[in-house]
C-alpha positions as CSV (number, residue, x, y, z in Angstrom):
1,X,106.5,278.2,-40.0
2,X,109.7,279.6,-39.2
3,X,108.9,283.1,-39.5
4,X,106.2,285.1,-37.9
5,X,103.2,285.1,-40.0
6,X,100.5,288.0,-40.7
7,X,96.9,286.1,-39.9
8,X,94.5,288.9,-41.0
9,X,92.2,288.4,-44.4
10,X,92.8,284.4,-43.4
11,X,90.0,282.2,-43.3
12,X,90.0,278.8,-41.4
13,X,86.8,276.9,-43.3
14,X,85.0,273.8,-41.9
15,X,82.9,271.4,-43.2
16,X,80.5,268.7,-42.1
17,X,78.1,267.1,-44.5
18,X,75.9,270.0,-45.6
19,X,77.3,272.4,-42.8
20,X,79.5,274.9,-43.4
21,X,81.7,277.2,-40.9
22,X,83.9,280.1,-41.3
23,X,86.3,281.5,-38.8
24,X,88.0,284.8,-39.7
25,X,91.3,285.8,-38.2
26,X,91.4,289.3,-36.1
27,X,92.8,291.9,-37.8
28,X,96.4,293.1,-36.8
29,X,96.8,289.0,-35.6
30,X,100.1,287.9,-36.0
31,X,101.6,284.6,-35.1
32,X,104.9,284.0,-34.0
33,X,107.7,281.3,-35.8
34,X,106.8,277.9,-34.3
35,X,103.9,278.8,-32.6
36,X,100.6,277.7,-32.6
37,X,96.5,278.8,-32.7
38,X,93.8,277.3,-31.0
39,X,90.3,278.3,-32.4
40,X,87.8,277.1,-29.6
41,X,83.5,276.3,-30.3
42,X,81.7,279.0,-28.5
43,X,80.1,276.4,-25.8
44,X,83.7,276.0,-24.2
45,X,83.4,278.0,-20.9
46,X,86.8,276.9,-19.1
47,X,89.2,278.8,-21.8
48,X,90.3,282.1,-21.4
49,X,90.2,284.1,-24.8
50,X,93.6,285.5,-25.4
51,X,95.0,286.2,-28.9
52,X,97.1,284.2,-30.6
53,X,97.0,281.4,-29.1
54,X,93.7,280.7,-27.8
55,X,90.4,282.2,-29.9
56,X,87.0,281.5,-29.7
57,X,84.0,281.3,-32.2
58,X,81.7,284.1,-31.0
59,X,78.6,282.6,-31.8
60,X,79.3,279.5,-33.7
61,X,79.4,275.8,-32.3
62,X,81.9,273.8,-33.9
63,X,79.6,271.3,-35.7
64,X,80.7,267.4,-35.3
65,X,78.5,264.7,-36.4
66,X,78.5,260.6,-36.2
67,X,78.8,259.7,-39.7
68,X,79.7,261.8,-42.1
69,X,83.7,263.4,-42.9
70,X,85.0,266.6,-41.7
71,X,86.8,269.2,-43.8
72,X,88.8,271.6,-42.7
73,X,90.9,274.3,-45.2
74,X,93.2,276.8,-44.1
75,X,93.1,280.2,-46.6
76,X,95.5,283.0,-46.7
77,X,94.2,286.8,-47.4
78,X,94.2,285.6,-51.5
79,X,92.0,282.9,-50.7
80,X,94.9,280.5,-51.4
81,X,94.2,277.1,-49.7
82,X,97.3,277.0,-47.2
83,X,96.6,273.3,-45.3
84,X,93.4,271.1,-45.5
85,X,92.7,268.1,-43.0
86,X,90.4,265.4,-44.1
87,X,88.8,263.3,-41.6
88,X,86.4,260.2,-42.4
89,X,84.4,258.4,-40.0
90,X,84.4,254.3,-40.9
């Protein structure tokens, strides 16, 4: 975006086959114009945690599979679907 945006009540939502994720922004989390968020599985041990840019699930693995399509939906605080990803395994 080109202006700073205010992260908290968003949801970033993943889904793989029957699993299902949820990663919930921190509140007061605020991202700058052009910049970016890294949300990292909790099994990653080489990344240091520090908000915006790099977050980690606390106790979550992000759940990948062979076969099966991956979903991912970005939500804003009203639940509003902001960006979704679709990817399919041939």
């Amino acid at each position: 975006s080109k202006q700073d945006v205010a992260m908290n009540g968003w949801i970033l939502k993943r889904k793989v086959g029957a699993q299902n994720y949820e990663f919930k922004f921190p509140k007061g989390m605020n991202l700058k114009a052009g910049a970016t968020a890294t949300i990292w599985s909790s099994d990653v041990n080489d990344i240091s945690v520090d908000p915006p840019t790099n977050l980690k699930l606390r106790t979550t693995k992000w759940f990948t599979t062979g076969n099966e399509s991956k979903k991912t939906i970005l939500e804003d605080s009203d639940g509003r679907v902001v960006a979704e990803k679709v990817v399919s395994v041939k």
